[in-house]
N, C-alpha and C positions, 0 to 999 in steps of 0.2 A: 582525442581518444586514439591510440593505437591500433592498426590493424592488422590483420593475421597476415602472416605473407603467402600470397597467391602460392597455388598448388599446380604443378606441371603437368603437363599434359602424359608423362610417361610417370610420372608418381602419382596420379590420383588414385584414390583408392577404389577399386571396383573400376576403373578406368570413367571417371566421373563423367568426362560429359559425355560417353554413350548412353550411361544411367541415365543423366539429365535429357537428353534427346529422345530415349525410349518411354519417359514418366511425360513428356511433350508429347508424344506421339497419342497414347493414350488417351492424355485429357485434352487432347483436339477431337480424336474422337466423338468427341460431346459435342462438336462444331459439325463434323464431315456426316456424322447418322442420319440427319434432319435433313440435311440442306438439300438434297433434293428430294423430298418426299413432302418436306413443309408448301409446297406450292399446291399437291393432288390432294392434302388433309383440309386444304385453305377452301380452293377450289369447291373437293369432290365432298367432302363429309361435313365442310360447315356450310357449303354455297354460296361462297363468297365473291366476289370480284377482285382483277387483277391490279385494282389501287390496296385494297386490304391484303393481299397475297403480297406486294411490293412491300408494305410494312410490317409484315411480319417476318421478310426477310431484312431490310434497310434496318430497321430497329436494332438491330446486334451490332451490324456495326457502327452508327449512330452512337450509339453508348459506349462502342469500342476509342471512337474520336472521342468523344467528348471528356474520358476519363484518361486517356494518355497522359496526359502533365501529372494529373493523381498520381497513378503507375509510376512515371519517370522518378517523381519526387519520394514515391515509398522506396523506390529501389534504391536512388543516394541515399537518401535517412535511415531504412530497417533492415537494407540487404536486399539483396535479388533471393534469395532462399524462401525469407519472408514474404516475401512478394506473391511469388508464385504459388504456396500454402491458400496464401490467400484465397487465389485466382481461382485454385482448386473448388474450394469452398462453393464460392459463385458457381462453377459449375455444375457441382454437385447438385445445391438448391435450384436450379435450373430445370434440372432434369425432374427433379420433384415436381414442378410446376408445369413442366408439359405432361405430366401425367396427371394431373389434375384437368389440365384442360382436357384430355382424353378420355375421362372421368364427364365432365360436362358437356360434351359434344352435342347432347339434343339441344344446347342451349349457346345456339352458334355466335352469339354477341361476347356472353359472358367466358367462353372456350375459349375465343379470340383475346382479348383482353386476358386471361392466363397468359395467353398464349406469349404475349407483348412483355409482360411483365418478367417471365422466363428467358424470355429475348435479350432484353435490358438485362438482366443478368448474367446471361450468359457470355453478351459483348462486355461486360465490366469483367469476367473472369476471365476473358481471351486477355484484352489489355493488358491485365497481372500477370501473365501466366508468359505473355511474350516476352514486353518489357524485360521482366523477372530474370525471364530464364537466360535472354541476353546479358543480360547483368551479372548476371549469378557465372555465366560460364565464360565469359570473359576475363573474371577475376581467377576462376578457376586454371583460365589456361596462357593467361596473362593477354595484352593489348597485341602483342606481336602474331596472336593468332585469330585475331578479330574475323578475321574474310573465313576462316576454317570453322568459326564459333557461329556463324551467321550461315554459313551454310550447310552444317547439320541443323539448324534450328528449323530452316527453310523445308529442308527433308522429311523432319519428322512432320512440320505441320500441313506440307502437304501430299506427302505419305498416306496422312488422315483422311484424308480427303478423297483420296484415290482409290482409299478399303472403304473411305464410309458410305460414300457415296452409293454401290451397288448393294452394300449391308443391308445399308439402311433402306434403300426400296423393298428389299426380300425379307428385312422382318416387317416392313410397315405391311407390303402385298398378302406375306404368308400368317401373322399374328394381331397387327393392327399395332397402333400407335403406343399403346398403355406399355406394348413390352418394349420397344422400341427404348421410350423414355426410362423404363425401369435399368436397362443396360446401360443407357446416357447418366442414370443416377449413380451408377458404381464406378463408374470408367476414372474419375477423377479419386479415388481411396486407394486404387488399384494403383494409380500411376504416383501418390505418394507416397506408397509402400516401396517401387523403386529406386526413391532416393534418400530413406530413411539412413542416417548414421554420415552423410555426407557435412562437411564443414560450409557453413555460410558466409559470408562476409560481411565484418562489421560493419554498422552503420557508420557513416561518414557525416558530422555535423557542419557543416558548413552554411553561409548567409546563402537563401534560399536566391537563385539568377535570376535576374530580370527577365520574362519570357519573351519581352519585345526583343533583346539580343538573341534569344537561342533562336526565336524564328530568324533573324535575320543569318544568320547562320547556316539553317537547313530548307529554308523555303524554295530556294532554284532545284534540289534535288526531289525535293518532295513534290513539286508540279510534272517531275518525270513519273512518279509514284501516280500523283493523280490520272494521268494521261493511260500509264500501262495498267492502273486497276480497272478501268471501267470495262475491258474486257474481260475480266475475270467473273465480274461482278454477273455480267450480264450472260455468261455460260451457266455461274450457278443459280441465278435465279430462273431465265428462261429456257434452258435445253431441253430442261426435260418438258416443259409444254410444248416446246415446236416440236421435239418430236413426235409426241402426242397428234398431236396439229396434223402430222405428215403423214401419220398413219404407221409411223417405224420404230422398229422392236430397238432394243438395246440401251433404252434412253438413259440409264444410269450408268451407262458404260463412258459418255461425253467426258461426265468428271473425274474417271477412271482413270484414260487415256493421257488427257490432260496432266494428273498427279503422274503417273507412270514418264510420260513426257519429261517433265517438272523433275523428276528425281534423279532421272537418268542424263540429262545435261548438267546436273549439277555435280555428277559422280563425273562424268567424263569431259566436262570442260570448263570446269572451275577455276582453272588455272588462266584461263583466258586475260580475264581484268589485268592479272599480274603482267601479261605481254604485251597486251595490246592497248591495254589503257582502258578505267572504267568507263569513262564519255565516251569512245567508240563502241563498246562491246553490250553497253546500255544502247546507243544508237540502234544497231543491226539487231540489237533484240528485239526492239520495239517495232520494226518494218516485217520479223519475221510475224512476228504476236500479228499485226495487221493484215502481213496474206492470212496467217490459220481463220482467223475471223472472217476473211471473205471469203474464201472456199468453203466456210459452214455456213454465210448466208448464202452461196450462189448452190450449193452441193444438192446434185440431184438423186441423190441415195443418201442410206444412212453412213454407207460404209466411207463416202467423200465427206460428209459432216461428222464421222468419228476422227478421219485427217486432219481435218481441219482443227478439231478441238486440242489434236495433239501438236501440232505446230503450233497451236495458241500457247498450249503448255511449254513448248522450247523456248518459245519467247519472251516468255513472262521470266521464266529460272535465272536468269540473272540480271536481273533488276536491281534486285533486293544489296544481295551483295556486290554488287559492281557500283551504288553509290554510294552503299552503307559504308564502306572499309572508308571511306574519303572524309564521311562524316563524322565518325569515331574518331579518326588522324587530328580532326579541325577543332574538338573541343578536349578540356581537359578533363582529366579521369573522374574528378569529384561529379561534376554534371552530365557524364556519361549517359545515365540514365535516364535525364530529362530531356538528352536532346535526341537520345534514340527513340523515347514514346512522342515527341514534337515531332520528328521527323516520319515518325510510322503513322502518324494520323493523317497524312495526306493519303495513305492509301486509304485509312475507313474513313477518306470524307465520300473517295469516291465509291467505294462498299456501299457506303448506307446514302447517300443519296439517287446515285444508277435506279436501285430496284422499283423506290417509288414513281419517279421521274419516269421512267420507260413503262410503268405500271400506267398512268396517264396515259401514255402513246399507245399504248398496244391496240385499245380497242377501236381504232384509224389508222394506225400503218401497221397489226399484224408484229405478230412476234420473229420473222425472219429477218424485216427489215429492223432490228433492234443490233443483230448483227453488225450490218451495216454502215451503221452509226458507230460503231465501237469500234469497228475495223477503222475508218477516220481518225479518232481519236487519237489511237496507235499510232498513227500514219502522221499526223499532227505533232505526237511526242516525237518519231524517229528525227522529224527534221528540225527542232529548236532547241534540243535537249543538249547538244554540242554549242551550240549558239549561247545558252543558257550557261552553263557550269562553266566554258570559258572566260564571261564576264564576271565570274566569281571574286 
């Protein structure tokens, strides 16, 4: 079957992938509302424990890993367009279902279990929606602007993140959960209204790759993913308890900081990878991400653990793209898409395993010392990740 010939970055219409970034940004939204509020709903109004509070965050991205091949495989077969339609969908029914658990809140088992089931979905709508939109905007702006397609993508989803984050405390504080979810249910119609009339790209029929080769392809990159997500993981599930913990105001500002962080290195030093090479610039990211981490474990105020989070956020921002462009380069255009959701799942293996994992520890080493651990990790990545991609 023939394919439509990719659309340029100065002819798309509507200037497509700002569309596409802005209609990303939105239905991440449905991600950034919750994520920290869903630990004080867990906690505070079902009375739960921080193993159940760990899987209602783990759980999304849990589903996120587990459906990346799915994702990769829709976007070679039906398009990245499709993809993310999809993704939307999922999100939308998501938001339905935390407002039902909102709805059953005197019935703190069966709230939860919504709760879970909304999660699962929601991580199966992130997966389409990333994949998707990588796909989708890659063709749109061709392969040669891969690092520039990756990191608006990067922008808007954690853009989201950095508005939802404080949003979402101040309708959960000031209205309660039911309107919270009610806005998380529209967020994704709203963001497909802004790409309505855009061209998609044809399916590509090809023999479906062996996935033992794609991992073997993306697995040295994606142990860097693993390495730099569990700091992420463990800002947004625990910050805002420690600072509960600490007795310090501003707790939804962590993930603020953080995005703010996160968006603004990637506006001013994007170009980095190109000069200095992805395996150093991944290197010093991951050693930076590891001090932000331990001045938010060691930080004797809020305002040094707001630092903290945001040097966690400079170090995470080019990650993503400083191994991705290398990835995209190494395989070819038809399985693009299988090897970008292969290779994204090493970050939701560490997303969705961190939360539970440190939900276990917390109540014997305390939610600071969770930090601490994380900062390691990073610290673990900076120094084999060179080691690693050179043996490639």
């Amino acid at each position: 079957m023939s394919t439509i010939p990719p659309v340029s970055i100065a002819n798309a219409p509507g200037f497509a992938l700002l569309r596409i970034s802005a209609a990303m940004f939105l239905t991440y939204l449905t991600i950034g509302l919750p994520l920290a509020t869903l630990p004080l709903y867990v906690q505070q109004q079902l009375a739960l424990n921080d193993l159940m509070m760990g899987i209602a965050v783990g759980s999304q991205f849990i589903a996120t890993l587990l459906s990346r091949g799915l994702a990769g495989r829709m976007a070679d077969q039906r398009g990245g367009r499709r993809t993310v339609i999809s993704g939307q969908l999922c999100c939308a029914v998501s938001g339905l279902l935390m407002l039902a658990s909102a709805l059953m809140s005197s019935q703190p088992l069966l709230a939860w279990s919504l709760l879970i089931v909304g999660r699962v979905l929601l991580g199966l709508g992130e997966s389409f929606i990333l994949t998707g939109n990588l796909t989708w905007g890659m063709w749109l702006a061709g392969a040669n602007h891969a690092g520039r397609v990756i990191s608006w993508n990067g922008m808007a989803t954690y853009g989201a993140l950095a508005a939802g984050a404080p949003l979402g405390l101040a309708l959960f504080s000031h209205c309660g959960l039911r309107e919270l979810a009610l806005v998380s249910l529209f967020l994704p119609f709203a963001g497909a209204l802004l790409t309505l009339g855009l061209p998609g790209n044809a399916p590509v029929f090809r023999q479906r790759p062996a996935m033992r080769k794609v991992i073997q392809q993306v697995w040295r990159p994606g142990i860097g993913l693993v390495l730099q997500g569990i700091g992420f993981a463990c800002l947004s599930a625990f910050a805002v308890l420690y600072f509960k913990e600490k007795g310090w105001q501003y707790a939804g500002f962590a993930m603020t900081l953080f995005g703010c962080a996160f968006i603004a290195v990637r506006l001013f030093f994007s170009h980095l990878p190109d000069h200095f090479g992805g395996v150093r610039v991944a290197a010093c990211s991951m050693l930076i991400e590891s001090i932000g981490l331990l001045i938010l474990w060691d930080a004797p105020s809020p305002a040094l653990a707001l630092l903290g989070a945001a040097l966690t956020g400079c170090g995470c921002s080019l990650m993503f793209p400083s191994l991705g462009v290398g990835v995209v380069r190494r395989v070819s255009p038809d399985i693009r898409g299988t090897a970008l959701g292969t290779w994204s799942a090493f970050q939701d293996l560490a997303y969705g395993l961190t939360g539970p994992l440190a939900g276990l520890l917390t109540p014997w080493i305390g939610y600071q010392q969770v930090f601490l651990i994380a900062s390691a990790c990073a610290l673990l990545g900076a120094a084999i990740i060179r080691r690693l991609l050179q043996a490639a």
